[in-house]
C-alpha positions as CSV (number, residue, x, y, z in Angstrom):
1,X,-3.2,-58.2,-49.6
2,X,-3.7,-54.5,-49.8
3,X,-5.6,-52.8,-53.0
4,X,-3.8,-49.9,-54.6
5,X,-5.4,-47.1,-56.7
6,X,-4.0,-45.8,-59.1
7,X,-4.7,-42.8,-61.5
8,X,-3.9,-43.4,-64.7
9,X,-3.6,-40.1,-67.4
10,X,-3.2,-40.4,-70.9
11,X,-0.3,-38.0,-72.1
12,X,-2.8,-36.4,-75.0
13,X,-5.2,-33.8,-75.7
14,X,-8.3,-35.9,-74.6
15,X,-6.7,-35.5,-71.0
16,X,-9.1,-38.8,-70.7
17,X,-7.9,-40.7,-67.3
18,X,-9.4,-43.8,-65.6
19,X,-9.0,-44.6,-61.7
20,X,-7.8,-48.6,-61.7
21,X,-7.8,-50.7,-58.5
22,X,-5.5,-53.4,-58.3
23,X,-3.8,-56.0,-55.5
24,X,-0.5,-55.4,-54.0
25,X,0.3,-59.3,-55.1
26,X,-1.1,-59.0,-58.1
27,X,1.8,-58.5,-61.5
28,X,1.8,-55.6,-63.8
29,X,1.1,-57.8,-66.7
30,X,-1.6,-57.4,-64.9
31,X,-1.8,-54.1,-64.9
32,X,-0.9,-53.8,-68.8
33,X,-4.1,-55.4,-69.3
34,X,-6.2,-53.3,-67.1
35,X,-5.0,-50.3,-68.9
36,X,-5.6,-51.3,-72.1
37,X,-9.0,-52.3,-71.4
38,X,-9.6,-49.3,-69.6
39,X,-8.6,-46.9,-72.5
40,X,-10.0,-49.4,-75.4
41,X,-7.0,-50.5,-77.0
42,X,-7.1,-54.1,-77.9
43,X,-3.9,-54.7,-80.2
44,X,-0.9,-56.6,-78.7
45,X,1.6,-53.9,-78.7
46,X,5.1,-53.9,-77.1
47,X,4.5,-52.1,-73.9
48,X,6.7,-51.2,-70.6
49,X,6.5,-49.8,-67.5
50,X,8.9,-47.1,-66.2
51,X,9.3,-46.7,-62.6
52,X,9.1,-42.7,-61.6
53,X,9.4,-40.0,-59.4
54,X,7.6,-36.6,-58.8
55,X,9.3,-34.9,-62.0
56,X,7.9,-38.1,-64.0
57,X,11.8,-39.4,-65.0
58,X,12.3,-42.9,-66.4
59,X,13.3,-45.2,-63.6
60,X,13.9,-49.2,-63.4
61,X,12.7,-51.0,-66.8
62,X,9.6,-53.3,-66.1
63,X,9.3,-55.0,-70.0
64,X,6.2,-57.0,-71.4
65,X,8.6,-59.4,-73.1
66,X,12.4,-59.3,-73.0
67,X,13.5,-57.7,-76.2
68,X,17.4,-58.1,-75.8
69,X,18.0,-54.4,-75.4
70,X,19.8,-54.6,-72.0
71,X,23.6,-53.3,-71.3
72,X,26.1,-55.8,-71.5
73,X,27.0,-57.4,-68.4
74,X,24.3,-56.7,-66.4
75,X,20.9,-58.9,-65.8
76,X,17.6,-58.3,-68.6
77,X,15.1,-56.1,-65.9
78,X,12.5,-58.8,-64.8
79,X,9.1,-58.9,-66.9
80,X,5.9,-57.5,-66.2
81,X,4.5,-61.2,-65.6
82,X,7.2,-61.8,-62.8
83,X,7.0,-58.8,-60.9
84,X,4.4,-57.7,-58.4
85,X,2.8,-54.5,-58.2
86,X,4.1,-54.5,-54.2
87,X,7.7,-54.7,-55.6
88,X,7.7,-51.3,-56.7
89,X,5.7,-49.6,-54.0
90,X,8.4,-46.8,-51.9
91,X,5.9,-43.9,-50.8
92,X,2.0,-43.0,-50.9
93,X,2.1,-41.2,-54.2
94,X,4.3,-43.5,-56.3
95,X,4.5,-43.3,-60.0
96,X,5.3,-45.1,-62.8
97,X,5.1,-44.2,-66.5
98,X,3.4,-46.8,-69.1
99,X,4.5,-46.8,-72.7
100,X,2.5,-48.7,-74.6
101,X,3.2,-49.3,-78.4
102,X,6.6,-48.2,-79.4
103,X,6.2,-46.7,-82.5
104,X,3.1,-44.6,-82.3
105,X,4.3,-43.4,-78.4
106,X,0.9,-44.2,-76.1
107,X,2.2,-42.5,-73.2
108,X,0.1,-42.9,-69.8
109,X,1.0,-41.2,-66.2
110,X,0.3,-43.9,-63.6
111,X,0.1,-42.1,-60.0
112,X,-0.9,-44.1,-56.8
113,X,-3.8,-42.1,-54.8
114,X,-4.9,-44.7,-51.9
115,X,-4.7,-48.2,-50.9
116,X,-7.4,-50.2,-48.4
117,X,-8.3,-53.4,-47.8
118,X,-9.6,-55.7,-50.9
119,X,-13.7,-55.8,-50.7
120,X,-15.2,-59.0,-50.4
121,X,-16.5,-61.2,-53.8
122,X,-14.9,-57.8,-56.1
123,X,-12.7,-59.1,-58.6
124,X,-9.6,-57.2,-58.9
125,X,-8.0,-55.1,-61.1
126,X,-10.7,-53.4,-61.8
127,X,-11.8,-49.7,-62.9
128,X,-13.7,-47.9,-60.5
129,X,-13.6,-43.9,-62.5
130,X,-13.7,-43.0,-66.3
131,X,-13.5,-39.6,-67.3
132,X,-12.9,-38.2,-70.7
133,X,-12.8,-40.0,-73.7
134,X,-9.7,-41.0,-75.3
135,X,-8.5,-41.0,-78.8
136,X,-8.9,-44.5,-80.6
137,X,-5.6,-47.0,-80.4
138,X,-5.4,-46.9,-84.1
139,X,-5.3,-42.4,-84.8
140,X,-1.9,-42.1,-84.3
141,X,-1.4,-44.3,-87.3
142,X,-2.2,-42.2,-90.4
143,X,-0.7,-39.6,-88.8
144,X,2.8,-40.9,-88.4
145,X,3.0,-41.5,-92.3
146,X,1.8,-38.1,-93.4
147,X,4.2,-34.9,-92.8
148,X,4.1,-33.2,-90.2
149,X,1.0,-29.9,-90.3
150,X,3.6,-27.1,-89.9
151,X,5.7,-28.4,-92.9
152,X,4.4,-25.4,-95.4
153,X,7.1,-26.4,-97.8
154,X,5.4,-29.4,-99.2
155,X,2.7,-27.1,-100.1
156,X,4.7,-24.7,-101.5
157,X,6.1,-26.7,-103.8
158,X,3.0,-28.7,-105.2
159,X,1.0,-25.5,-105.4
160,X,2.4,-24.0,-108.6
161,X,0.7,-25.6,-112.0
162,X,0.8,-24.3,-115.1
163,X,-2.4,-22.2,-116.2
164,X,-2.9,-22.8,-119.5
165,X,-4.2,-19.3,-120.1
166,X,-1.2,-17.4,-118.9
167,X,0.3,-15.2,-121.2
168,X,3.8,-16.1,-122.1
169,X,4.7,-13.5,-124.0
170,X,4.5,-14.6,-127.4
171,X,2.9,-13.0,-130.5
172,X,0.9,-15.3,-132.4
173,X,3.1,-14.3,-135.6
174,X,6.2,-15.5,-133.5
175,X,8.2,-17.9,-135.1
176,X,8.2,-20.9,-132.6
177,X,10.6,-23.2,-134.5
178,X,9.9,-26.6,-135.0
179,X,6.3,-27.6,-133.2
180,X,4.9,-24.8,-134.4
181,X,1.2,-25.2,-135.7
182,X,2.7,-23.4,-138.9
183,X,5.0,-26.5,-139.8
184,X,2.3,-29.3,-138.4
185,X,5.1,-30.7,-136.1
186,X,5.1,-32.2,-132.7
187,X,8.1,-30.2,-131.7
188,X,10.2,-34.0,-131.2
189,X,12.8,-34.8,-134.1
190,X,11.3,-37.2,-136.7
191,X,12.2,-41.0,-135.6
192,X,15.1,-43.2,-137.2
193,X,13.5,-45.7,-139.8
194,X,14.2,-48.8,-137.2
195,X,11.7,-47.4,-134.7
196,X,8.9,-47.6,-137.4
């Protein structure tokens, strides 16, 4: 069994990334789980692994659970449980992308930077580098359900509230019709007898 590095990036300001070490027979459920212990996330999101090249393009589908998504006629892409990190494994400095959590967009760059032989009694996968600290799982949250920042129209349109004190114009010997504090009305129409 060889051990694979990998260099994981978090798409997001934080530019937070931890190095992960994991067995060429090992799965990428596997995997999953290493990354999201790595970062701090502990929910039980959908996540899925794309299979990449240098430009970071969406390759083969490897799924944590099957969601019935695939094309018609052609075989569901095997899970995360079922295939092994070795499966996927064509050059020295392959990539994969990692999606976790589909509707708040966790997006991680996964890049292979060395393989060597496992060490004796070390458990594997395992992190070996943190840097940077990464947002929590749960920011993104709040955010998706507010407008977006450079939305100024919201604004615009709550900002305007009548000031009593503006001057509208009138004299105080205008007649204001009915309502006025002359006739001691409320301005509404008096009320049919069956509403008292």
């Amino acid at each position: 069994m060889r051990i694979y590095r990998f260099r994981v990036l978090l798409d997001d300001a934080s530019e937070a990334f931890r190095d992960i070490e994991i067995g060429s027979e090992q799965d990428f459920r596997q995997l999953h789980e290493a990354i999201k212990q790595a970062f701090g996330f502990t929910g039980s999101e959908m996540a899925c692994f794309y299979v990449s090249d240098e430009e970071w393009n969406k390759g083969a589908e490897i799924p944590l659970a099957d969601l019935g998504f695939g094309e018609e006629g052609t075989p569901p892409p095997a899970l995360m449980d079922q295939v092994y990190i070795s499966d996927h494994i064509r050059s020295t400095r392959q990539r994969f992308l990692y999606v976790y959590d589909f509707l708040h967009m966790w997006v991680f760059m996964v890049e292979l930077i060395g393989a060597h032989p496992p060490e004796k009694e070390v458990h594997y996968p395992r992190m070996v580098l943190s840097f940077g600290t990464p947002p929590a799982e749960n920011s993104r949250m709040d955010a998706a359900l507010l407008p977006p920042d450079e939305d100024d129209s919201y604004a615009e349109d709550t900002a305007e509230v009548y000031d009593p004190e503006e001057d509208l114009g009138f004299d105080d010997d205008d007649d204001l019709g009915p309502g006025s504090e002359d006739d001691g009305l409320s301005g509404h129409e008096p009320l049919p007898d069956e509403y008292h």
